[in-house]
N, CA, C and O atoms as a Maestro MAE file, in Angstrom:
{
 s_m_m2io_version
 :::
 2.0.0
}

f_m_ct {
 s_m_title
 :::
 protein
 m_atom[264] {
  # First column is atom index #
  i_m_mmod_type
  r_m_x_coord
  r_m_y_coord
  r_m_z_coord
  i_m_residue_number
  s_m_chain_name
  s_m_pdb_residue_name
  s_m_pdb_atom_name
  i_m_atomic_number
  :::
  1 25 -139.554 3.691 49.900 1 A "UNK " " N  " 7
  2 3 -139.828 5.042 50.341 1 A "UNK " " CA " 6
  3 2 -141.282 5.417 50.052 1 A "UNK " " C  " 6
  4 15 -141.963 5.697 51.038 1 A "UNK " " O  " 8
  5 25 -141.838 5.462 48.893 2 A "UNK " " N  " 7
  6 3 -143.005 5.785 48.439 2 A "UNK " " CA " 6
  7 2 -144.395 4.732 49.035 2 A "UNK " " C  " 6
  8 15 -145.596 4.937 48.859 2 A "UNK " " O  " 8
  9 25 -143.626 3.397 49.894 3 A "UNK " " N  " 7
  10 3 -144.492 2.412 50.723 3 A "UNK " " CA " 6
  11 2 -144.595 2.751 51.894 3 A "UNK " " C  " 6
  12 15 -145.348 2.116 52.631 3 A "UNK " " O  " 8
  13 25 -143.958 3.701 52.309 4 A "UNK " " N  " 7
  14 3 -143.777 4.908 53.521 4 A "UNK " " CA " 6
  15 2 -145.014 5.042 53.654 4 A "UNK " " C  " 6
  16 15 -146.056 4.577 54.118 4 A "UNK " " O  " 8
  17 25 -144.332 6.172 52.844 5 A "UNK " " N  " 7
  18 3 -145.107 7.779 52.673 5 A "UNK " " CA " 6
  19 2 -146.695 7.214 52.505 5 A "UNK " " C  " 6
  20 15 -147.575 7.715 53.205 5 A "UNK " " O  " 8
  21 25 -147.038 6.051 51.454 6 A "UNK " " N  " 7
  22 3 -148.506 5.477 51.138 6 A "UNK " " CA " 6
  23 2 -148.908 5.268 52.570 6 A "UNK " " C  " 6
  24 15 -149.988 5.771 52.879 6 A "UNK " " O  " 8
  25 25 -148.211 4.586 53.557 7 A "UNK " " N  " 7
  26 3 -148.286 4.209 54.238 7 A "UNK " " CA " 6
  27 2 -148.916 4.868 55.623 7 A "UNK " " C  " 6
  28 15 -149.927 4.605 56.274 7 A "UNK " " O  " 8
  29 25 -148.160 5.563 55.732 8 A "UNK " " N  " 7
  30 3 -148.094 6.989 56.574 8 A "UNK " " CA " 6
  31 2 -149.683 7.846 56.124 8 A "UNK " " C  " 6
  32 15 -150.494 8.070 57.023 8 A "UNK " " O  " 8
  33 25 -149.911 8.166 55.024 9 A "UNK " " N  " 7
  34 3 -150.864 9.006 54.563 9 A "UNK " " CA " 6
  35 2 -152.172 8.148 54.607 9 A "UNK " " C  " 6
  36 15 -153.213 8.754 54.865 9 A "UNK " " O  " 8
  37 25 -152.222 6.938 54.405 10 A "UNK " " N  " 7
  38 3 -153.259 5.921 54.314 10 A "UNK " " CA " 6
  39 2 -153.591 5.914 56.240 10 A "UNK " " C  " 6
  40 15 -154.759 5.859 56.626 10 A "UNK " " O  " 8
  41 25 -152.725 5.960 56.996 11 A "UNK " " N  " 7
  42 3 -153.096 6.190 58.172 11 A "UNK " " CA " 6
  43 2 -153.916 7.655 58.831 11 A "UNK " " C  " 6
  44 15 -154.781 7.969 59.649 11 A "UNK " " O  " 8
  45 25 -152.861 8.322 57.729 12 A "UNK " " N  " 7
  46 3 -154.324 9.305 58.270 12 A "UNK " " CA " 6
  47 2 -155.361 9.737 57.797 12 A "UNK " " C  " 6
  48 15 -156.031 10.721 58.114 12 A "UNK " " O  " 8
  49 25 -155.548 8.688 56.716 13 A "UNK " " N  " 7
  50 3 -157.033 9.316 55.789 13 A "UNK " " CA " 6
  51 2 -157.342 8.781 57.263 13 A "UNK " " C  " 6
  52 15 -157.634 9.458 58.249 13 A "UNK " " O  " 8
  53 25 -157.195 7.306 57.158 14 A "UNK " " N  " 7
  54 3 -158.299 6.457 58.042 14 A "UNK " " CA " 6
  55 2 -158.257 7.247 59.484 14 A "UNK " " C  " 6
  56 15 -159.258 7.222 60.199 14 A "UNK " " O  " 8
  57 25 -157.614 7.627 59.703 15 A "UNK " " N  " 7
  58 3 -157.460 8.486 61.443 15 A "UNK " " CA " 6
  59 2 -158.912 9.610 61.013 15 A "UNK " " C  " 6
  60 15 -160.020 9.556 61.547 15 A "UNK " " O  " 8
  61 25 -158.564 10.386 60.127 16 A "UNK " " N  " 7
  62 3 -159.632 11.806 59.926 16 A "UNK " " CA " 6
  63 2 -160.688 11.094 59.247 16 A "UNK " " C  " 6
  64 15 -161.541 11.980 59.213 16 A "UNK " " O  " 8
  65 25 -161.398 9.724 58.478 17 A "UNK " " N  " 7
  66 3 -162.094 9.435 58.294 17 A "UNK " " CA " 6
  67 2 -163.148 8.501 59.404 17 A "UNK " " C  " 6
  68 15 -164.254 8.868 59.801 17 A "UNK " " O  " 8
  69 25 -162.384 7.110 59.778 18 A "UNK " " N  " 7
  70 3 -162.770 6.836 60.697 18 A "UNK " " CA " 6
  71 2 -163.331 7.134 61.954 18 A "UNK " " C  " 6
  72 15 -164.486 6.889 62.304 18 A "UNK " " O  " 8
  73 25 -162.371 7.722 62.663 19 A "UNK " " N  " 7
  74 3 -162.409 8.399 63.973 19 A "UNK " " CA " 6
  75 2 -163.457 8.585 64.025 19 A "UNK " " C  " 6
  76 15 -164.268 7.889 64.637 19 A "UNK " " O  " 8
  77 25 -163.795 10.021 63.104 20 A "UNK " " N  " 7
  78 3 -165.016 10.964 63.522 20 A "UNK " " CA " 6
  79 2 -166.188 9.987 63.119 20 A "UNK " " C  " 6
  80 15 -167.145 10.658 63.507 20 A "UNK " " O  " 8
  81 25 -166.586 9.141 62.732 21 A "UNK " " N  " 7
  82 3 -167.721 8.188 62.062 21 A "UNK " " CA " 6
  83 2 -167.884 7.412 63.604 21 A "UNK " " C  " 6
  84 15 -168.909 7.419 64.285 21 A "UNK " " O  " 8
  85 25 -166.848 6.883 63.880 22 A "UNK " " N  " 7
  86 3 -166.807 6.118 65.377 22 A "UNK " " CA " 6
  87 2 -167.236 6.953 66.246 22 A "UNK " " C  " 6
  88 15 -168.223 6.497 66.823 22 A "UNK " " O  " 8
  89 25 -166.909 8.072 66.634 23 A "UNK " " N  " 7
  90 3 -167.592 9.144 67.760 23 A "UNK " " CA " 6
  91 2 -169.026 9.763 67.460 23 A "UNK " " C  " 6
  92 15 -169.815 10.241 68.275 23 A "UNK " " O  " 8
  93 25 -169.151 9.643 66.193 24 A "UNK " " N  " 7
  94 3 -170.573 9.897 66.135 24 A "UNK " " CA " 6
  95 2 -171.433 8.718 66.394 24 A "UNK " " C  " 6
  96 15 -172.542 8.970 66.866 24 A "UNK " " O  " 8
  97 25 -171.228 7.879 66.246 25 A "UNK " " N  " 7
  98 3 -171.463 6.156 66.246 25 A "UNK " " CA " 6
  99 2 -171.463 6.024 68.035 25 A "UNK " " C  " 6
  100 15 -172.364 5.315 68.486 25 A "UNK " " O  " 8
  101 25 -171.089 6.275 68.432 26 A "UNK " " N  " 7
  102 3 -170.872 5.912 69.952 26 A "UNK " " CA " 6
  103 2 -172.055 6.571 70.512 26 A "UNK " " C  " 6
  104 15 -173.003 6.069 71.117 26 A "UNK " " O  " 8
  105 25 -171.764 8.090 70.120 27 A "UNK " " N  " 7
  106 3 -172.917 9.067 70.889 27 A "UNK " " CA " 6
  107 2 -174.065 8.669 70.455 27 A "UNK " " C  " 6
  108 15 -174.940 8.773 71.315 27 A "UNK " " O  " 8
  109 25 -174.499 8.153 69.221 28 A "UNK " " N  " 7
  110 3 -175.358 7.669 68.799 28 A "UNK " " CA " 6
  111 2 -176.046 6.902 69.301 28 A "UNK " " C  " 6
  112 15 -177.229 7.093 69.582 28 A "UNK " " O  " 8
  113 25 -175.351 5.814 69.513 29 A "UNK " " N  " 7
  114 3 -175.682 4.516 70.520 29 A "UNK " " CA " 6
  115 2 -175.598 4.968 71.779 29 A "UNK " " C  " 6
  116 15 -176.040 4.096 72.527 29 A "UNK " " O  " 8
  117 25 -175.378 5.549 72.143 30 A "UNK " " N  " 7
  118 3 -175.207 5.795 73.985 30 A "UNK " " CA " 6
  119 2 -176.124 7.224 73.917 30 A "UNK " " C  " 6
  120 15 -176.014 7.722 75.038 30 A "UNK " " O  " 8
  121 25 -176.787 7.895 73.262 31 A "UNK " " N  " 7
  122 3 -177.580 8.883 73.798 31 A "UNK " " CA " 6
  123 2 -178.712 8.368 74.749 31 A "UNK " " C  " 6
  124 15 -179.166 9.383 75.278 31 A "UNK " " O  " 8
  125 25 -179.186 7.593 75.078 32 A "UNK " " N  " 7
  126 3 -179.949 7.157 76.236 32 A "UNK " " CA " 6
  127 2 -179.329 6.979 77.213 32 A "UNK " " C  " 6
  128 15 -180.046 6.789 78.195 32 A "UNK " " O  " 8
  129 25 -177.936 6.947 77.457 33 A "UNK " " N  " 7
  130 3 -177.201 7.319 78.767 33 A "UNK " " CA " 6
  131 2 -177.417 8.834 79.031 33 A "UNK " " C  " 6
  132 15 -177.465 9.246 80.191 33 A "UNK " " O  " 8
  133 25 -177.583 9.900 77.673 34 A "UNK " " N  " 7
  134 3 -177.253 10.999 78.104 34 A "UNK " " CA " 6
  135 2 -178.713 11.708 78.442 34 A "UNK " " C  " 6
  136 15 -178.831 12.590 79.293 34 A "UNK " " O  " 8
  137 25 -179.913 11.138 77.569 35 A "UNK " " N  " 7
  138 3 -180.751 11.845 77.515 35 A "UNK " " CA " 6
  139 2 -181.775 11.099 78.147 35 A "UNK " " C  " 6
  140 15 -181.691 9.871 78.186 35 A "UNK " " O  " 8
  141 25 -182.855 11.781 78.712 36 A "UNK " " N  " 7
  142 3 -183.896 10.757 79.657 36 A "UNK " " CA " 6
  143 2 -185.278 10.903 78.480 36 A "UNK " " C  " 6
  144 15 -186.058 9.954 78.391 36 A "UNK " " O  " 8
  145 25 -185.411 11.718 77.921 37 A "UNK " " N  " 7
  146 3 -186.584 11.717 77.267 37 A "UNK " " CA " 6
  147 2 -186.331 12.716 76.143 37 A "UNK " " C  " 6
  148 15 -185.190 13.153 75.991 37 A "UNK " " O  " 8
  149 25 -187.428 13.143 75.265 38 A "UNK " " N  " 7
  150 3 -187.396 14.163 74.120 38 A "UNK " " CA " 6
  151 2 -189.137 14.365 74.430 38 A "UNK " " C  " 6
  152 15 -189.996 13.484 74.386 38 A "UNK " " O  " 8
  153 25 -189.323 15.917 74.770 39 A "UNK " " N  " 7
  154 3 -190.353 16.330 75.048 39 A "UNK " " CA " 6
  155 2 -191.039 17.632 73.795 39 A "UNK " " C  " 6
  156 15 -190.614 18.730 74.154 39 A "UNK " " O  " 8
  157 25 -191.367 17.682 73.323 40 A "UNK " " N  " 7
  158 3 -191.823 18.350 72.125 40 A "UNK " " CA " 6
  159 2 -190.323 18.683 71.179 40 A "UNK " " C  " 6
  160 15 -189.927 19.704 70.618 40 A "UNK " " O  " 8
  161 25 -189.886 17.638 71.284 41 A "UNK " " N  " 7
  162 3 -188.682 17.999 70.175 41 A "UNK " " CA " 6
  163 2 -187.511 18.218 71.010 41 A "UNK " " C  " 6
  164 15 -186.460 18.421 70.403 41 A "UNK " " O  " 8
  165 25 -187.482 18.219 72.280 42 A "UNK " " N  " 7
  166 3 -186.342 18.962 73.110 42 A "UNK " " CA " 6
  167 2 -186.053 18.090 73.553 42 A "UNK " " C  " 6
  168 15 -186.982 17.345 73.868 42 A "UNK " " O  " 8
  169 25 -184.782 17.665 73.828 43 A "UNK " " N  " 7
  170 3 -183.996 16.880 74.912 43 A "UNK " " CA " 6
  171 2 -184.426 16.826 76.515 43 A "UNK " " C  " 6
  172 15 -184.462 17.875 77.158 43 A "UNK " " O  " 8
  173 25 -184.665 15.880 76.969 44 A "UNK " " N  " 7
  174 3 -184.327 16.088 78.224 44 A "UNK " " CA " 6
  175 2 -183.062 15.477 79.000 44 A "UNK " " C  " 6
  176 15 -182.958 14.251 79.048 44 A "UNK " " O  " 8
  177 25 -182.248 16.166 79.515 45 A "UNK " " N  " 7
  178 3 -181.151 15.267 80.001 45 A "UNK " " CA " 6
  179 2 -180.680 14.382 81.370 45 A "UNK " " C  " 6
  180 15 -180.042 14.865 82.306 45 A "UNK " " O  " 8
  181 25 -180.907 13.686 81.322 46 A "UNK " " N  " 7
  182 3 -180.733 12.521 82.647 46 A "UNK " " CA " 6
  183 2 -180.637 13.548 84.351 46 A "UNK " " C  " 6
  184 15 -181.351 13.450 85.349 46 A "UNK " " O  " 8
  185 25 -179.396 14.511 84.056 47 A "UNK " " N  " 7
  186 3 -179.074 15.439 85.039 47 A "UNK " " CA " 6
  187 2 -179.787 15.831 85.455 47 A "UNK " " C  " 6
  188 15 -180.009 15.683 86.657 47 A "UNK " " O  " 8
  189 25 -180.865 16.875 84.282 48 A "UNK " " N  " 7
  190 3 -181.942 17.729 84.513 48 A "UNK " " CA " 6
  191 2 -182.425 16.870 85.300 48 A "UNK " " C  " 6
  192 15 -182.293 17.066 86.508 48 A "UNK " " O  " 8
  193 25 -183.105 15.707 84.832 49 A "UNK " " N  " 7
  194 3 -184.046 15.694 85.424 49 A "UNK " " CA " 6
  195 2 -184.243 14.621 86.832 49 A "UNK " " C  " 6
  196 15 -185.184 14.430 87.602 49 A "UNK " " O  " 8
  197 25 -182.754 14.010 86.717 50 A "UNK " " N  " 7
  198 3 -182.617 13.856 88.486 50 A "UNK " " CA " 6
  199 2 -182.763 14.759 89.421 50 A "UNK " " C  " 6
  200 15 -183.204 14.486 90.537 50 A "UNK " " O  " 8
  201 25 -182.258 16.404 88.899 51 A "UNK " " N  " 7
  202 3 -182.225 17.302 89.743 51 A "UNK " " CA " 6
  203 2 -183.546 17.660 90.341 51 A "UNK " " C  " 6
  204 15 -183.817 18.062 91.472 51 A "UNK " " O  " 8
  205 25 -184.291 17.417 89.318 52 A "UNK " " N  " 7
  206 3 -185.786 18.035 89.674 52 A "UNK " " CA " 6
  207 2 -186.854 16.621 90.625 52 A "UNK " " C  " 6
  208 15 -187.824 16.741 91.374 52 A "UNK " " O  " 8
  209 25 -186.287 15.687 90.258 53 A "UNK " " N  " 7
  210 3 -186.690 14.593 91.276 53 A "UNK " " CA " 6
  211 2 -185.935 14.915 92.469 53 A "UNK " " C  " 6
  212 15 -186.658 14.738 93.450 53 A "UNK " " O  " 8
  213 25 -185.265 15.146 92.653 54 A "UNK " " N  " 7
  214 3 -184.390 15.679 94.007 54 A "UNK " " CA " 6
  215 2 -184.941 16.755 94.663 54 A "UNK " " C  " 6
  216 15 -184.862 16.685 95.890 54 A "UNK " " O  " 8
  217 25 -185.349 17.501 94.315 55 A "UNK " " N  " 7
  218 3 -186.022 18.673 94.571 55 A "UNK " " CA " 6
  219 2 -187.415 18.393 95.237 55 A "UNK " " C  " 6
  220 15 -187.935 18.917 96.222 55 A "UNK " " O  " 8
  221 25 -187.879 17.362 94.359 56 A "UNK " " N  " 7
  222 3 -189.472 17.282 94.177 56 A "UNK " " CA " 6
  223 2 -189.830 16.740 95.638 56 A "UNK " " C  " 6
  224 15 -190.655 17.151 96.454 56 A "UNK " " O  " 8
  225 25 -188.378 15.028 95.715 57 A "UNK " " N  " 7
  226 3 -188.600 14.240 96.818 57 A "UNK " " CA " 6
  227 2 -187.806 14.073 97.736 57 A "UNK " " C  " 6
  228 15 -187.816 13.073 98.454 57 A "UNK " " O  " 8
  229 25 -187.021 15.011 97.842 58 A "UNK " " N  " 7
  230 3 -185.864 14.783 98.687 58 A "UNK " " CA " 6
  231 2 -185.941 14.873 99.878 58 A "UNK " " C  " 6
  232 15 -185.079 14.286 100.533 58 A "UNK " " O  " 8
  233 25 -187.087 15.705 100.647 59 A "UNK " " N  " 7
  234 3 -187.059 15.873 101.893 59 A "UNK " " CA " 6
  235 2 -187.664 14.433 102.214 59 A "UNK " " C  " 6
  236 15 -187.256 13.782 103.176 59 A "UNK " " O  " 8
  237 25 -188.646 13.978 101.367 60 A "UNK " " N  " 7
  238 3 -189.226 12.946 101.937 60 A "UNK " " CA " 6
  239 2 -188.380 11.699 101.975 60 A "UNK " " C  " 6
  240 15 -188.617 10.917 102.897 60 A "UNK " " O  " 8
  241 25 -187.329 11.360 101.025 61 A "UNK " " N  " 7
  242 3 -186.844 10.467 100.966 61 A "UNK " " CA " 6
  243 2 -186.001 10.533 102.373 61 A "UNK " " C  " 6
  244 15 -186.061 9.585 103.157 61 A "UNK " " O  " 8
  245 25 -185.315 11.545 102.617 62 A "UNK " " N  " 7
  246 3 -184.284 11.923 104.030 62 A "UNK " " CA " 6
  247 2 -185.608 11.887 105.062 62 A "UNK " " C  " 6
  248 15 -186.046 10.739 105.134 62 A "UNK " " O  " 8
  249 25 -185.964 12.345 105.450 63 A "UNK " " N  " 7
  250 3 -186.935 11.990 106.329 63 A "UNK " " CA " 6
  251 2 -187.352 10.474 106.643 63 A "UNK " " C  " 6
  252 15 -187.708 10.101 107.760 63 A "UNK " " O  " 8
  253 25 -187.267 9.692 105.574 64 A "UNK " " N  " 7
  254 3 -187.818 8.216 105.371 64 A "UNK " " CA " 6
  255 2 -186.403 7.545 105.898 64 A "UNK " " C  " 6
  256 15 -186.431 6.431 106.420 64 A "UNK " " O  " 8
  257 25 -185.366 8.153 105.764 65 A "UNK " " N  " 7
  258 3 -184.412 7.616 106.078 65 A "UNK " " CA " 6
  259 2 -183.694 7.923 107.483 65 A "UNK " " C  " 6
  260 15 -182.842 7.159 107.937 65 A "UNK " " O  " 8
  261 25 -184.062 8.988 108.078 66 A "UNK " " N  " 7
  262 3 -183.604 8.921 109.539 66 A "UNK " " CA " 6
  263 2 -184.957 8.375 109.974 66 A "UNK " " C  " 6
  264 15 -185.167 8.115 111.159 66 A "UNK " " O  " 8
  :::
 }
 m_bond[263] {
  # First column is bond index #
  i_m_from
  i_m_to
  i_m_order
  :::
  1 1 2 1
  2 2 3 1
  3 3 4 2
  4 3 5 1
  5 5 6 1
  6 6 7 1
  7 7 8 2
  8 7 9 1
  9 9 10 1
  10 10 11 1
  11 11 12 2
  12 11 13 1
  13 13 14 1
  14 14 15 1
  15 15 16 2
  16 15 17 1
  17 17 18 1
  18 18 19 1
  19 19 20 2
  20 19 21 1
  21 21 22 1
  22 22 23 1
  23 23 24 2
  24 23 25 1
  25 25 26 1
  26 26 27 1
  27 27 28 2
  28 27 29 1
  29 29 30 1
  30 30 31 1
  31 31 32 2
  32 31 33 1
  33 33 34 1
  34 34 35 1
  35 35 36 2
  36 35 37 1
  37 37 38 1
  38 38 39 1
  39 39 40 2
  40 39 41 1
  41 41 42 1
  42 42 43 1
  43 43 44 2
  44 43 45 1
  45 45 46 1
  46 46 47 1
  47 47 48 2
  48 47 49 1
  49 49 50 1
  50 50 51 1
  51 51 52 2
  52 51 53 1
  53 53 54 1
  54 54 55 1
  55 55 56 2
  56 55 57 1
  57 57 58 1
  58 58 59 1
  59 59 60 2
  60 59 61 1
  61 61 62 1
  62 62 63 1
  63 63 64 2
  64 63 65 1
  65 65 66 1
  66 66 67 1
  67 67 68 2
  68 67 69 1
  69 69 70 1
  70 70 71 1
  71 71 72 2
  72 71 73 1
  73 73 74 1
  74 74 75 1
  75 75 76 2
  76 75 77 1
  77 77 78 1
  78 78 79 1
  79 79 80 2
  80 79 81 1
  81 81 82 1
  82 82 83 1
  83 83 84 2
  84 83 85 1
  85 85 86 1
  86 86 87 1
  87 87 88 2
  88 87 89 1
  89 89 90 1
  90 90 91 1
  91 91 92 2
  92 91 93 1
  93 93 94 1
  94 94 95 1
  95 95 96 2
  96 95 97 1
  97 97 98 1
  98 98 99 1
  99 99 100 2
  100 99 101 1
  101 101 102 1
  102 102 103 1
  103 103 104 2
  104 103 105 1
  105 105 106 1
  106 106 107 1
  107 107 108 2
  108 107 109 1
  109 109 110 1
  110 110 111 1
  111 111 112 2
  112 111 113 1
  113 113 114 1
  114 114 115 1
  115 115 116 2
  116 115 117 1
  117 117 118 1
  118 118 119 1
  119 119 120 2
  120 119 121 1
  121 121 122 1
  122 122 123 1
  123 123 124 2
  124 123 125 1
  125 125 126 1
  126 126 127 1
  127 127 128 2
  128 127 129 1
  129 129 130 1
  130 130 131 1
  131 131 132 2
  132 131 133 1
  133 133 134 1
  134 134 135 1
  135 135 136 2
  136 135 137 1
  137 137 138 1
  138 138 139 1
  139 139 140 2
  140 139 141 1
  141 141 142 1
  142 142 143 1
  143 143 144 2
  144 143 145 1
  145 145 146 1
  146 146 147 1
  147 147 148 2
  148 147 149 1
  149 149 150 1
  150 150 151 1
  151 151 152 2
  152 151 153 1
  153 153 154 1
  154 154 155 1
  155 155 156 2
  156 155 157 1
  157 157 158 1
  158 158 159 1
  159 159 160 2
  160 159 161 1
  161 161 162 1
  162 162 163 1
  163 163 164 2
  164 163 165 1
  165 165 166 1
  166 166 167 1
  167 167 168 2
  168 167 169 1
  169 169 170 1
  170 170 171 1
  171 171 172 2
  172 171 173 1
  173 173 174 1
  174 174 175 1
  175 175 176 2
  176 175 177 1
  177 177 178 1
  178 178 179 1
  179 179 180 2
  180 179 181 1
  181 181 182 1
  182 182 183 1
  183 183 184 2
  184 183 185 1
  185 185 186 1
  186 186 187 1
  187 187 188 2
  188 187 189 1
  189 189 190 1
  190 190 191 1
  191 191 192 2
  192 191 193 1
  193 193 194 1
  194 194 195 1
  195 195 196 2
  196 195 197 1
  197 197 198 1
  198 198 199 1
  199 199 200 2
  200 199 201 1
  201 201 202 1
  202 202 203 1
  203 203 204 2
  204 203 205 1
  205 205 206 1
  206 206 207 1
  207 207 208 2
  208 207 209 1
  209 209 210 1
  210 210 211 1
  211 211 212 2
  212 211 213 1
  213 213 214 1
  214 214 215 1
  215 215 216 2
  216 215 217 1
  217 217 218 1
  218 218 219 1
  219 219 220 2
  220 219 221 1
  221 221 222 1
  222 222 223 1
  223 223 224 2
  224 223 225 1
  225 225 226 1
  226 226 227 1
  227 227 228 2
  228 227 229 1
  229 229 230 1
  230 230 231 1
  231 231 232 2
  232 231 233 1
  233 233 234 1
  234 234 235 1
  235 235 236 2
  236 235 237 1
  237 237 238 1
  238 238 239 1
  239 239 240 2
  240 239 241 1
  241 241 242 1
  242 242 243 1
  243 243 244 2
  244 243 245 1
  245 245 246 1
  246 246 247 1
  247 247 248 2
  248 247 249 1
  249 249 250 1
  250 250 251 1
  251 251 252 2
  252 251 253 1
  253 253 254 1
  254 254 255 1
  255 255 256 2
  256 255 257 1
  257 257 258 1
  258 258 259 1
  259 259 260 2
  260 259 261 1
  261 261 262 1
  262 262 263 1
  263 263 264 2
  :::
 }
}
């Protein structure tokens, strides 16, 4: 009974310990998927700044393409 219960509770240290170490660990490693640059301290994020290339070249690119 008490190899249970150890049992059981030892799963969730490691669930509430682990876990969150692994998700910070991931984002960690994968923030260059999320972010395109850091410009005086600030993030820039991939989105942003496709959007603004889109903006910038888009007519020309569609134009280039018909």
């Amino acid at each position: 009974m008490k190899k249970k219960i150890s049992k059981l509770l030892s799963k969730k240290v490691l669930l509430r310990v682990f876990l969150p170490i692994a998700v910070i660990l991931a984002l960690y490693l994968l923030r260059s998927l999320i972010f395109a640059a850091w410009v005086n301290g600030r993030p820039v994020s991939r989105l942003s700044l496709t959007r603004a290339l889109e903006k910038q070249g888009g007519k020309q690119v569609l134009e280039g393409l018909i």
